[in-house]
N, C-alpha and C positions, 0 to 999 in steps of 0.2 A: 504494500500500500504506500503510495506515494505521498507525502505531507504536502497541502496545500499552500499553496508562496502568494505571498497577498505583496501587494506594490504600494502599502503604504509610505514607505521612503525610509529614513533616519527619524529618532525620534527627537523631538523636541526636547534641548536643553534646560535641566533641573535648574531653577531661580531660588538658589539658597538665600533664604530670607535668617539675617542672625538676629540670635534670640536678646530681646533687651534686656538689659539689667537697669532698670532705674535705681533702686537701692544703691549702688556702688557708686551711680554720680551723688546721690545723698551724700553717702558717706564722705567721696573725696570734699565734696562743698562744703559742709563739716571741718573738717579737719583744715584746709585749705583760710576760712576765714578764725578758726581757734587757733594756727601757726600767725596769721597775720597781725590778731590781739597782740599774741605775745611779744611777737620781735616789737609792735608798737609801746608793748607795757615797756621795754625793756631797752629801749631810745629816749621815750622821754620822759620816763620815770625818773626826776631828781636824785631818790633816795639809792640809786645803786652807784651814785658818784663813780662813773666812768673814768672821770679825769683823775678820781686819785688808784684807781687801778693802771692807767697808765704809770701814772708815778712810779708805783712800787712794783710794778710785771717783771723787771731787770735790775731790779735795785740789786744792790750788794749784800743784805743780810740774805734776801728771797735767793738768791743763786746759792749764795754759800747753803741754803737749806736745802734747794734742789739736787745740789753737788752730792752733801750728804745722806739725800735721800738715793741719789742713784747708786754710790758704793756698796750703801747696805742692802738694796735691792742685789745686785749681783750679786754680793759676797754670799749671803745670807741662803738664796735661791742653789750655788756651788754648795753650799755645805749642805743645803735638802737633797740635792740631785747624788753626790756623791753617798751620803750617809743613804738613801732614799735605796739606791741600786744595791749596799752592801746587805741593807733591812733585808729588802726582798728575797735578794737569795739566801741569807738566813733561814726566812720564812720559809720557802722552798726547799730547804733545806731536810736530806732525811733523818740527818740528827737532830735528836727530839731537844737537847738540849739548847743548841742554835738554835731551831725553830722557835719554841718556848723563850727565851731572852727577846728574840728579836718582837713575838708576839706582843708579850709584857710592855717593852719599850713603845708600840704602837700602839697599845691601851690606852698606857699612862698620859701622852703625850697629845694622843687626840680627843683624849676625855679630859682634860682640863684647858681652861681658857689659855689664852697665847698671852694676854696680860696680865694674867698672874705669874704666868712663867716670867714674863719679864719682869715684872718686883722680884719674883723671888731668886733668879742670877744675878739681879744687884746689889739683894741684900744679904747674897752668899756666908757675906762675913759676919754673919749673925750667928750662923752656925756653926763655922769653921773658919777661925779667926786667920787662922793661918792655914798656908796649903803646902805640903811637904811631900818629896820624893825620897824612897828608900824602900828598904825590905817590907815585904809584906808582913803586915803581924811583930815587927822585928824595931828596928833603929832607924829613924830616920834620917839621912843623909844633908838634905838640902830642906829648908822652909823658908817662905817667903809671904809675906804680908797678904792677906787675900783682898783687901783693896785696894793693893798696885796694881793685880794682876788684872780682875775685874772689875776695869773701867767701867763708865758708863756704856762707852762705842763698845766694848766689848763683851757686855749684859744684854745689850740689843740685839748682838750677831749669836749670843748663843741663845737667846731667846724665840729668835725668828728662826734661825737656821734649825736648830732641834727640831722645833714644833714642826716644820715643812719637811724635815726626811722622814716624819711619820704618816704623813699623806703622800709624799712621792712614794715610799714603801708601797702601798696600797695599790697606787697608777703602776710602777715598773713591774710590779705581780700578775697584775692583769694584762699585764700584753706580754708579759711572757709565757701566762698559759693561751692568750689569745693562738701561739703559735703552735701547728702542729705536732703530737706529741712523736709523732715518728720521725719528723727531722734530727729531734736527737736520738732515736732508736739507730736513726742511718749511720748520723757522726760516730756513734759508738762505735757500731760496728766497722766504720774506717778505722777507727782507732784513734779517733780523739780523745784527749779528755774531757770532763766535764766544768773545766773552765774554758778550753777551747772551743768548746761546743758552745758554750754561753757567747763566749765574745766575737765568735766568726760565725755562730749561724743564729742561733736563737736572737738575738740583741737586734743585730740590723733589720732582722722579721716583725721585733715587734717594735720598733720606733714607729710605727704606721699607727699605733696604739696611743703609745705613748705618748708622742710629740702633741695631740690636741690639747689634753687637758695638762700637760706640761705648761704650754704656752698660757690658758689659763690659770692656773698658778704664779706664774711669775706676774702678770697682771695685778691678779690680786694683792700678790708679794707688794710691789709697789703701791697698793695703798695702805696695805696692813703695814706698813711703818710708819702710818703716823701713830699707830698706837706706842710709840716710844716716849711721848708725850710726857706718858707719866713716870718714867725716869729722867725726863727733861735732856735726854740726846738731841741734841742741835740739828733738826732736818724739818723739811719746809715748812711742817703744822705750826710746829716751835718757831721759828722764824717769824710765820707770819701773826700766831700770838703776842709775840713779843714788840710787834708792831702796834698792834693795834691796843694792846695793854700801856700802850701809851699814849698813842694817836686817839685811840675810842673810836676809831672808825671800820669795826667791826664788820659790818658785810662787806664794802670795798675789797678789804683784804681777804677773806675769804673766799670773791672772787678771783683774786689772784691765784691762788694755794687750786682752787678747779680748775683755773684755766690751765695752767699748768699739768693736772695730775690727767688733764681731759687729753692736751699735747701728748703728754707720755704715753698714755693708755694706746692712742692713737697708733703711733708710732711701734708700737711691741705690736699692735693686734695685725697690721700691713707685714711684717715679720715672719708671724707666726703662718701668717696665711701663705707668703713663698716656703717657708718651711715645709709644712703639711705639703702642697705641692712638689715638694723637692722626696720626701720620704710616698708619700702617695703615689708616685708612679709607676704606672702599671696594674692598678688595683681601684680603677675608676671605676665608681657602679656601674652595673650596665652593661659593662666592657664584655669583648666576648674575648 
């Protein structure tokens, strides 16, 4: 049986008609005229005295706070990364003993505030007037004042840095079991050890892990040192108190201390994102 052929032609071209969203121009129009208030509140609003934010953006005490805000950022973030990687494999660790220490020490560290740690490495020497090296159990060798040793800069750096290799612990844990557990079954079987195996295969696998909420943390590192505040460490919150504990022109400067912390933020978050990029490759969702 033959199918019958009709000579109607081609058929006439489907007229996609797209679907409206009125809501979504609400919204932007919304938003659109409540950004517009603002920058308006925020031009010619007297009370944010622009002009003495100018003044003190670059002054000399605000940098020297900046300055010290950035060292102890770095320093602080190296002592979490390094202490963070050694936690971890502790943790990892099939000795119960390692594991167990390293557990305790991530407890301790993540269950109590970051500002009390910080009073309480300053006030070290309330405890232990002196800090001494020698035998264990035995004769002390050497002893030394413990508030030579723990300065204020240096109650700050073991305050922040401690607290933060008890959450990096946490992050380098999970991207190293993020990675396959047969890649180290394979290494072994080449005949690696299990620190070669750590540092040539498993570590470069899970930096794809790691590196997001690394890069987070350092972010937040950089604001979590104004809480040094209350050991009175010289960095920008202290800076720009000390301004205004004079001046009384309180918000001004605490403009500055944002503007500022808003720059820096900025800066580390463009950063982190060629990073990720850089460790990400090859592992783009979707990817075939």
């Amino acid at each position: 049986m033959v199918a019958e052929q009709t000579d109607a032609g081609p058929a006439p071209p489907i007229k996609a008609v797209p679907v409206r969203h009125p809501g979504r121009w609400v919204g932007v129009a919304v938003i659109v005229v409540l950004v517009a208030m603002l920058v308006h509140s925020f031009l010619t609003n007297p009370n944010f005295q622009w002009d003495v934010v100018g003044e003190y953006l670059f002054s000399d005490p605000v940098l020297r706070g900046l300055r010290n805000t950035l060292i102890l950022t770095v320093l602080a973030m190296a002592i979490g990364v390094v202490g963070g990687v050694l936690l971890a494999v502790m943790r990892l660790s099939p000795n119960p003993v390692l594991a167990g220490a390293a557990a305790v020490y991530i407890w301790l560290f993540r269950g109590t505030p970051v500002i009390t740690q910080l009073i309480f490495w300053n006030f070290l020497a309330a405890l232990y007037p002196r800090l001494g090296l020698g035998i264990p159990f035995g004769p002390t060798f050497v002893s030394v004042d413990t508030n030579a040793v723990i300065s204020v800069f240096a109650a700050s750096l073991l305050g922040l840095g401690l607290n933060e290799a008890a959450y990096m612990a946490e992050i380098v844990r999970g991207g190293i079991q993020s990675v396959d557990p047969g890649q180290s079954e394979a290494a072994g079987a080449l005949g690696l050890s299990r620190t070669q195996t750590l540092r040539r295969i498993v570590l470069p696998q899970a930096m794809r892990v790691i590196v997001p909420p690394t890069g987070n943390e350092t972010i937040s590192m950089l604001k979590t040192t104004s809480l040094v505040v209350v050991i009175a460490y010289f960095e920008l919150t202290v800076a720009v108190q000390t301004i205004y504990s004079r001046t009384f022109q309180t918000i001004p400067l605490l403009i500055v201390a944002a503007l500022w912390y808003l720059a820096l933020t900025s800066v580390l978050s463009v950063g982190q994102m060629f990073i990720e990029r850089r460790f990400g490759r090859g592992f783009a969702v979707g990817g075939s």
